[in-house]
N, C-alpha and C positions, 0 to 999 in steps of 0.2 A: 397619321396612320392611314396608308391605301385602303381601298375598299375589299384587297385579294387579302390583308393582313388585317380588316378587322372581321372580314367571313371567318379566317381560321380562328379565329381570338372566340366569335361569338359558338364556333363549333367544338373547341377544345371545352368551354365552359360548361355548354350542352352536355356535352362527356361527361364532365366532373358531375353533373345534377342526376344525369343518369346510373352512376357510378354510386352515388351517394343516396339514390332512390332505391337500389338494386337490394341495399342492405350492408350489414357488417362483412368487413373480408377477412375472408379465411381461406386463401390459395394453402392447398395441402396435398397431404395425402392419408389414407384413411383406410378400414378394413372394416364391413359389420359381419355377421354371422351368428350360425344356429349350430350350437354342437348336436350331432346326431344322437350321441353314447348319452347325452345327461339332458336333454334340451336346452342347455343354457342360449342365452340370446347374450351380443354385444359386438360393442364398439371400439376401434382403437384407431390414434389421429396423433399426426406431428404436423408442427408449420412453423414456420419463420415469422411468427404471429403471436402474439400478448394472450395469456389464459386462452387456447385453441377449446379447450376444456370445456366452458363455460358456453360454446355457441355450437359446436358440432354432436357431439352425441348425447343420441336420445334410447332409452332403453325402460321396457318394461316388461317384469316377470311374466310368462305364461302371453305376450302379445306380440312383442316384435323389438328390431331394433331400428334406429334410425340415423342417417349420418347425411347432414346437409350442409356444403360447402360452397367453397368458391365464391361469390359475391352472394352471402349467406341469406335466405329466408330463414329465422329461425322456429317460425311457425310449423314449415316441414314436421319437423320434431314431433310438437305435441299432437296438434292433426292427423298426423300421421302414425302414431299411435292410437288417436281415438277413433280415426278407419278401420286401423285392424283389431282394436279391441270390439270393434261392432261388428266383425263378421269378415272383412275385405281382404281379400289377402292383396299381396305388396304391392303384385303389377296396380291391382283394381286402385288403390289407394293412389299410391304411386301419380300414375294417368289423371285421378281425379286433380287432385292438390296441381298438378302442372297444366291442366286444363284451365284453371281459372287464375292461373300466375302469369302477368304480363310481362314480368321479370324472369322467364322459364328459361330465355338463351343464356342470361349467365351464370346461371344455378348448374350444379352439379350436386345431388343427391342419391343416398343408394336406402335401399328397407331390404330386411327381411321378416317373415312375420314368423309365428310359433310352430306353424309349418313345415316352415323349412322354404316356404316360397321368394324368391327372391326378385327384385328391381332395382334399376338403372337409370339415371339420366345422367348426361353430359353435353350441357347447352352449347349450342355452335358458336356464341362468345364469350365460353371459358376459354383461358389466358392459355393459351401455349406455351411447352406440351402440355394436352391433358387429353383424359381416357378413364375408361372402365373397361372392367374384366368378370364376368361373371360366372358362377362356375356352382358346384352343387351346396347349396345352402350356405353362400359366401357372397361377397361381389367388395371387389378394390377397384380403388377407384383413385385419382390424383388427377391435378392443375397444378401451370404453374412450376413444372418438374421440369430439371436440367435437360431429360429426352424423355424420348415415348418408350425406353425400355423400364419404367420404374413400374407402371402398374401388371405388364407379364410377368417381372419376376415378382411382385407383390403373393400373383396368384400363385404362380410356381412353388415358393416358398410356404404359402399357405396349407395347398394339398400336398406338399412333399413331409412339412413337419407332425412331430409327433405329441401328445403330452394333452393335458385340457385346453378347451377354448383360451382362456388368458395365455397361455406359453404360444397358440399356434399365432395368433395376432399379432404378437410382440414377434415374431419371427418375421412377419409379413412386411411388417415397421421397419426391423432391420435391414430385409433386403429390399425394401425401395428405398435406404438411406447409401448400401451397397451399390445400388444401381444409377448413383447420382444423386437421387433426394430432390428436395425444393432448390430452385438457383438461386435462393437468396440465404439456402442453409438452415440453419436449427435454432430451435427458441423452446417453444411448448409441447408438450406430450399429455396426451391423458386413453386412461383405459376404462371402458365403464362392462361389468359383467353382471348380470339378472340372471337367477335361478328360470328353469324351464318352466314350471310351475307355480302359481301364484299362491299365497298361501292367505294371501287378505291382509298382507303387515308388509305391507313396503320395505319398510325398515327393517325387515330380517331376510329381504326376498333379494337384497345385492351381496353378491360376494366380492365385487371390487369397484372402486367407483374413485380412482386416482387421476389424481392431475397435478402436473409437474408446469409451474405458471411461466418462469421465463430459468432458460437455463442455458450453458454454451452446448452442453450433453444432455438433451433433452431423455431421449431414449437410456444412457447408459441411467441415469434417475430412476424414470420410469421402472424399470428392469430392476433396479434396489427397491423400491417398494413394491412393488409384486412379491419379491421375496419377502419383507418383512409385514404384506398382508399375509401372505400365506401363514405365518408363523405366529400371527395373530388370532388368525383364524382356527388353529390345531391347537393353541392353549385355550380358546374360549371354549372348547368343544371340551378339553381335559377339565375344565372349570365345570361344565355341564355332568361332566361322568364323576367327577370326584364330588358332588352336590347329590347325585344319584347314590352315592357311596360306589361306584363301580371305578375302585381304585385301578384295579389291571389296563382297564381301556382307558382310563384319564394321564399313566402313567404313559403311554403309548404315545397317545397325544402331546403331553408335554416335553416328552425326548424328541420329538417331530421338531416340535416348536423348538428347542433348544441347539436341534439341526440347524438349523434353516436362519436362525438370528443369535448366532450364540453370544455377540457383541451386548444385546440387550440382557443385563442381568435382571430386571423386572421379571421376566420369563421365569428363570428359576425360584426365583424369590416365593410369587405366587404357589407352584410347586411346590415348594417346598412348608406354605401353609397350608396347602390343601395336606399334604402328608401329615403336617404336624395335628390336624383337627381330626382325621380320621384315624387315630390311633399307630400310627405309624413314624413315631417321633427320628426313632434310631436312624430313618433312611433321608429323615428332615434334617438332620443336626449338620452332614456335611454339606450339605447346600446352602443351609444358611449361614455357613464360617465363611466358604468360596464367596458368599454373596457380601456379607460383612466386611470381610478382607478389603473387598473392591470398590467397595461404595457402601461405606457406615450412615449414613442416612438409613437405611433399609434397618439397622437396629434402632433407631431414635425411633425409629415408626413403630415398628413390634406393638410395644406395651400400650397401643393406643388401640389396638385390634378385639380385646377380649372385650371391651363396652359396648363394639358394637355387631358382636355376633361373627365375628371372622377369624376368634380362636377361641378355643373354650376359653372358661372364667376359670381359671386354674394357675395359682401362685407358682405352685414346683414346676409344672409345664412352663411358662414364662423364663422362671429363672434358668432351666435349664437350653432353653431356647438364647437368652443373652448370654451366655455363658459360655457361649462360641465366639464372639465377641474377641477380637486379639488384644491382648494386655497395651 
């Protein structure tokens, strides 16, 4: 080996250690945001890359969101969260966190805080194309993209759609897949959405926090579970009203849900005990035949309910309840 072929030998290596010092990769493309109408804060991300999910978005109720890509820090995230939960808004946080990152050219990161305040970076050795767009309590962002037209239309598509934070995201997703997408194509998707306001329960303060891990249709995925959160989301709520006794608004809610996933007969099932416990047998009975019919499990279960408080203790309710049951 010449001394011109072991310089490149010893530089190509250099590379690799630098590359491998940089962090996890995750060439993507990505959207965070702040809905104006409800506060919600989040995140949405595809790449040609194993669980993208699991390293790019960061999001918390009433604080901000975070999306850090491209030769990943995944500390961005949390730090950058506990910046803006102490006060910072994006740019401030933002600037710090890249301040003391020696790894800052290949990073590409965006925040928005609770604000509405938004920041950008896209390090001068993210992989070409790549860019951000930044725009009123939004900013997309992509590396790594077939051309430099993925993150304009990102934003384009962003401010032009209509619907909650999760439907405007998922638009943005589409038209940078529209626009070209990653050159290496589709693998992982994931959407993460935080209530505007913190309520001190983590765990009740996400209204969607999906990840789709390795798929050919990352997105068309994605996109089926957004619908069948949602549909989970307007039964848990008919579940809260029909516990209220507030049958009319539970009843509402559960034809939502019955909209939106009508494949899942669980949906109705439930429904249809919430009616049976509130004295509303007559409007239960043809739900639970339709449900019966389709998947008889749903009666082997029944009579296991009244022990533990999820239908009255009531023989004749029972039998008339299995008595829909087809012969």
């Amino acid at each position: 080996m010449n001394r011109r072929t072991l310089s490149a030998a010893f530089l190509f290596i250099g590379s690799l250690h630098a590359m491998a010092a940089a962090g996890p990769r995750a060439f993507t493309y990505s959207v965070v945001a702040r809905d104006p109408a409800t506060g919600e804060l989040g995140v949405a991300v595809q790449s040609h890359w194993f669980s993208v999910g699991s390293v790019v978005p960061w999001a918390e109720a009433g604080v901000g969101a975070v999306a850090t890509q491209s030769f990943v820090e995944p500390s961005y995230g949390p730090l950058g969260l506990a910046l803006m939960r102490a006060g910072k808004p994006a740019p401030e946080a933002l600037k710090a966190l890249l301040a003391g990152d020696s790894g800052a050219a290949v990073r590409q990161v965006a925040m928005v805080d609770a604000r509405g305040g938004v920041a950008a970076h896209t390090g001068a050795n993210c992989i070409p194309a790549a860019g951000h767009v930044t725009g009123p309590q939004f900013s997309v962002q992509a590396n790594l993209m077939e051309s430099p037209l993925v993150w304009p239309a990102m934003a384009k598509a962003f401010e032009a759609s209509k619907g909650d934070l999760a439907e405007r995201m998922l638009a943005a997703l589409e038209a940078a897949q529209g626009a070209g997408g990653d050159i290496r194509g589709m693998q992982s998707a994931a959407l993460l959405v935080v209530k505007g306001t913190s309520t001190g329960r983590p765990w009740s303060d996400t209204v969607f926090n999906l990840r789709v891990e390795d798929s050919p249709e990352p997105l068309t995925e994605l996109k089926r579970l957004i619908r069948l959160q949602r549909a989970y989301n307007h039964a848990s709520a008919g579940d809260e009203h029909a516990a209220a006794g507030k049958m009319d608004q539970a009843l509402k809610e559960y034809g939502e849900a019955a909209r939106l996933a009508p494949e899942v007969l669980e949906l109705p099932y439930w429904e249809a005990v919430a009616l049976a416990s509130n004295g509303r047998l007559e409007e239960a009975l043809p739900i639970f035949r339709d449900v019966f019919a389709k998947e008889p499990q749903w009666a082997d279960l029944t009579p296991r309910l009244p022990s533990v408080g999820l239908l009255p203790d009531d023989p004749e309710l029972l039998r008339k309840i299995l008595s829909q049951v087809e012969p």
